[in-house]
Structure formats: C-alpha cells, structure tokens
mmCIF file of the C-alpha atoms, coordinates in Angstrom:
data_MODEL
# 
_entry.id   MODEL 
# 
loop_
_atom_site.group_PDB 
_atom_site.id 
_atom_site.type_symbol 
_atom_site.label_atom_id 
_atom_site.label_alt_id 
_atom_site.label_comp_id 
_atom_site.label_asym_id 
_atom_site.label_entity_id 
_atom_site.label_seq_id 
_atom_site.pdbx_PDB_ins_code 
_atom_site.Cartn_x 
_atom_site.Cartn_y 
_atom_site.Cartn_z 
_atom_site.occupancy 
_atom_site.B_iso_or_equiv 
_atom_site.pdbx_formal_charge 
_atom_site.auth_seq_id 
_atom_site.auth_comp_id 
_atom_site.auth_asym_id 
_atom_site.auth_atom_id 
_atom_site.pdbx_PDB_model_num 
ATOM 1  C CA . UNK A 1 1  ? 99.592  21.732 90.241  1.00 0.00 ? 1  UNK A CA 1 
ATOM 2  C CA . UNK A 1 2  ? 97.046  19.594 88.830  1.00 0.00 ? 2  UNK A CA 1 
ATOM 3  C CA . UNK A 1 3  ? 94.124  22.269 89.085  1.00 0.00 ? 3  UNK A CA 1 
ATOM 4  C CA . UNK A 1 4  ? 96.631  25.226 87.698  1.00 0.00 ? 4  UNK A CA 1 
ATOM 5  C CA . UNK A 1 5  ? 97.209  22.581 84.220  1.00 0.00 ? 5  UNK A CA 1 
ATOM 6  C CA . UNK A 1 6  ? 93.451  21.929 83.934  1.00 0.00 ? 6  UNK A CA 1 
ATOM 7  C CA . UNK A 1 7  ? 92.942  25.981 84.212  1.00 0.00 ? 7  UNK A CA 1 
ATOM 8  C CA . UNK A 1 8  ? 95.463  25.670 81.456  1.00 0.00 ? 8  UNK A CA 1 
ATOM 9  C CA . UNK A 1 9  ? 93.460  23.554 79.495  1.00 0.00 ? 9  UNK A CA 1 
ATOM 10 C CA . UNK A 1 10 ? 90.306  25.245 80.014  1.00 0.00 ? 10 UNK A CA 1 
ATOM 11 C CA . UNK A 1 11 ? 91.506  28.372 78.741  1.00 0.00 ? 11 UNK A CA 1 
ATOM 12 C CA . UNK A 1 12 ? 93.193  27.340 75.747  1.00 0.00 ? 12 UNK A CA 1 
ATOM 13 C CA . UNK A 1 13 ? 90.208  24.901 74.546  1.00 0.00 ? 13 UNK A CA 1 
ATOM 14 C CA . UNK A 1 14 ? 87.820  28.470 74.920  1.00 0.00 ? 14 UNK A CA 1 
ATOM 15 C CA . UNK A 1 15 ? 90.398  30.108 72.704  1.00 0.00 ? 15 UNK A CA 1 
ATOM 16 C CA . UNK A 1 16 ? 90.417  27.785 70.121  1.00 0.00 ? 16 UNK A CA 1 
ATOM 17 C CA . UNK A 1 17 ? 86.788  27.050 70.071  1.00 0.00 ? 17 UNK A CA 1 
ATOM 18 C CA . UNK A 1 18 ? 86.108  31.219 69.636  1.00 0.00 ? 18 UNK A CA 1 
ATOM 19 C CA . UNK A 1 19 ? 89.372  31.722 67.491  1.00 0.00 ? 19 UNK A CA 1 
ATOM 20 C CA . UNK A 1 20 ? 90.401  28.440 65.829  1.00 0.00 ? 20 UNK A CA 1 
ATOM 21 C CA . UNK A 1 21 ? 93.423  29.881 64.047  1.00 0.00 ? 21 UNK A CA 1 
ATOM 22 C CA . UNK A 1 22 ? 94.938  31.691 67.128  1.00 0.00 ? 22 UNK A CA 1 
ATOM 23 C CA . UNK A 1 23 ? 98.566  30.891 68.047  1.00 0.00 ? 23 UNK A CA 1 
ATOM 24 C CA . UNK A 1 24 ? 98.619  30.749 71.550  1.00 0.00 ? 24 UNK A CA 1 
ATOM 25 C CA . UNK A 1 25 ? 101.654 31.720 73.140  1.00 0.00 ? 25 UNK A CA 1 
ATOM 26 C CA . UNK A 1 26 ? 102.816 30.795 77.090  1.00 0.00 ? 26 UNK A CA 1 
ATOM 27 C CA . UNK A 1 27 ? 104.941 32.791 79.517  1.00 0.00 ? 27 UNK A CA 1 
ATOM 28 C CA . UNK A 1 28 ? 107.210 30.393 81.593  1.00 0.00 ? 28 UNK A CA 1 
ATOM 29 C CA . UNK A 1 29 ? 106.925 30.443 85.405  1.00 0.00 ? 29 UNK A CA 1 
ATOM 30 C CA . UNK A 1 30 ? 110.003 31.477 87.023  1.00 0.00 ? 30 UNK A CA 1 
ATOM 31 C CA . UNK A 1 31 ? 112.245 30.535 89.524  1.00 0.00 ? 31 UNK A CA 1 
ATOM 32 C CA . UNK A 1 32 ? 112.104 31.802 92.913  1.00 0.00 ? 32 UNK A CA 1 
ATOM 33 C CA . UNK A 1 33 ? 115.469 32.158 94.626  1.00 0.00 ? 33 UNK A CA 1 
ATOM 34 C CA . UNK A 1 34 ? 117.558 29.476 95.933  1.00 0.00 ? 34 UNK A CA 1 
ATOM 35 C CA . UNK A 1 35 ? 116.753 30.464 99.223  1.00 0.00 ? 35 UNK A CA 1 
ATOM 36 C CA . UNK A 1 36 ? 113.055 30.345 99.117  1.00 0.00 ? 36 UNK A CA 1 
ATOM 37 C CA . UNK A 1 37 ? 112.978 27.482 97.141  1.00 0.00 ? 37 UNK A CA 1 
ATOM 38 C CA . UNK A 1 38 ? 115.560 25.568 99.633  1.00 0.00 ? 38 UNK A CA 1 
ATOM 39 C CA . UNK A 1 39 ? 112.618 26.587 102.449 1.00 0.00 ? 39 UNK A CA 1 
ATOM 40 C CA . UNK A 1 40 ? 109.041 25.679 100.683 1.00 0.00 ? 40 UNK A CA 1 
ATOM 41 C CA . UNK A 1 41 ? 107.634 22.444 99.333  1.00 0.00 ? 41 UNK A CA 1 
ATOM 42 C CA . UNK A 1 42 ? 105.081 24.605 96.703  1.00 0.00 ? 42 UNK A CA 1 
ATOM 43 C CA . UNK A 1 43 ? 106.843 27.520 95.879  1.00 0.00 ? 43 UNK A CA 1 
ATOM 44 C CA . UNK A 1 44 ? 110.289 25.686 94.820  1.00 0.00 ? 44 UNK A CA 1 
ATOM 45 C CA . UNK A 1 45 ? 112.271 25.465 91.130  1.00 0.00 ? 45 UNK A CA 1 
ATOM 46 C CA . UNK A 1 46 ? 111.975 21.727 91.145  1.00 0.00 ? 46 UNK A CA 1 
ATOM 47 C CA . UNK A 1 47 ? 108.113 22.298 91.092  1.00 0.00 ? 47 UNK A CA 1 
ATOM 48 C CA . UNK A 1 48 ? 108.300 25.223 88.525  1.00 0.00 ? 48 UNK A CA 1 
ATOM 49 C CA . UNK A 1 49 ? 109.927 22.887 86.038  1.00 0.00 ? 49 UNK A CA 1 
ATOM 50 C CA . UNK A 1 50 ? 107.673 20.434 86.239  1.00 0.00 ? 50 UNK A CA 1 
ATOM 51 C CA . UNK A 1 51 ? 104.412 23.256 85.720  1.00 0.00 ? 51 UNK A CA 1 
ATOM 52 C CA . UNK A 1 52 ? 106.288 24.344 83.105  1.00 0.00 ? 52 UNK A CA 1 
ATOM 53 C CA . UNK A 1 53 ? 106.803 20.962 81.587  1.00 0.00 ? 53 UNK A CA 1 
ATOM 54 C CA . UNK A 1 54 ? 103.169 19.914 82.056  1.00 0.00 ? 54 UNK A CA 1 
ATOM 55 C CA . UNK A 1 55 ? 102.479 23.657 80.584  1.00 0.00 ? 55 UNK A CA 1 
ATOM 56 C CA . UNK A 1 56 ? 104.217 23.366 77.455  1.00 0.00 ? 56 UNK A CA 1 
ATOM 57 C CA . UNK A 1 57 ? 102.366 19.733 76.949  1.00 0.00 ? 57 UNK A CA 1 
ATOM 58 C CA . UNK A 1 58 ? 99.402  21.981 76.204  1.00 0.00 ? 58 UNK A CA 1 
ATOM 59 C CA . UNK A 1 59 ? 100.370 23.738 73.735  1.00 0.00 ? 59 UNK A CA 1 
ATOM 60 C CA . UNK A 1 60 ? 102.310 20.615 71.664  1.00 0.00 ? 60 UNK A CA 1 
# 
C-alpha cells in the first residue's frame, strides 16, 4: 500500500510542478465483493478504505 501512496505522491507533485493551478481530482478504489474480500488479505474492503484514506490525505 505504501508504494501505491508514494506513486500517489509522485504523480501529483509532477502535476503541480508543470501546472501549479490544476485541481486534481481522485477516483475512489472500490470494494470488491464480500466474498472475495472474506477470502484475500490484499484485495479486501478493509484495505480499500484505508488506500482510500491515505489517498485522500494527498490531496488535503
């Protein structure tokens, strides 16, 4: 999760330094389905809220 914030970070930092007044908008990541996310310790809602969380840090 760590490396898919600082890819985050990277990205939005290029934006603004090539387009400082840019509004920078972010899609959530969704959830996968109970079932799926019941079965896997990466690809599970509990984990999707927290990208999303550390996500929306970014943009303030």
């Amino acid at each position: 999760m760590e490396q898919i914030v600082e890819k985050y970070r990277e990205t939005v930092k290029k934006i603004q330094d090539m387009q400082p007044e840019a509004k920078v908008v972010f899609g959530a990541y969704l959830y996968v389905t109970a079932e799926n996310s019941a079965k896997s310790t990466i690809y599970n809602n509990r984990r999707m809220d927290a990208l999303n969380l550390e996500i929306q840090k970014i943009g303030g």
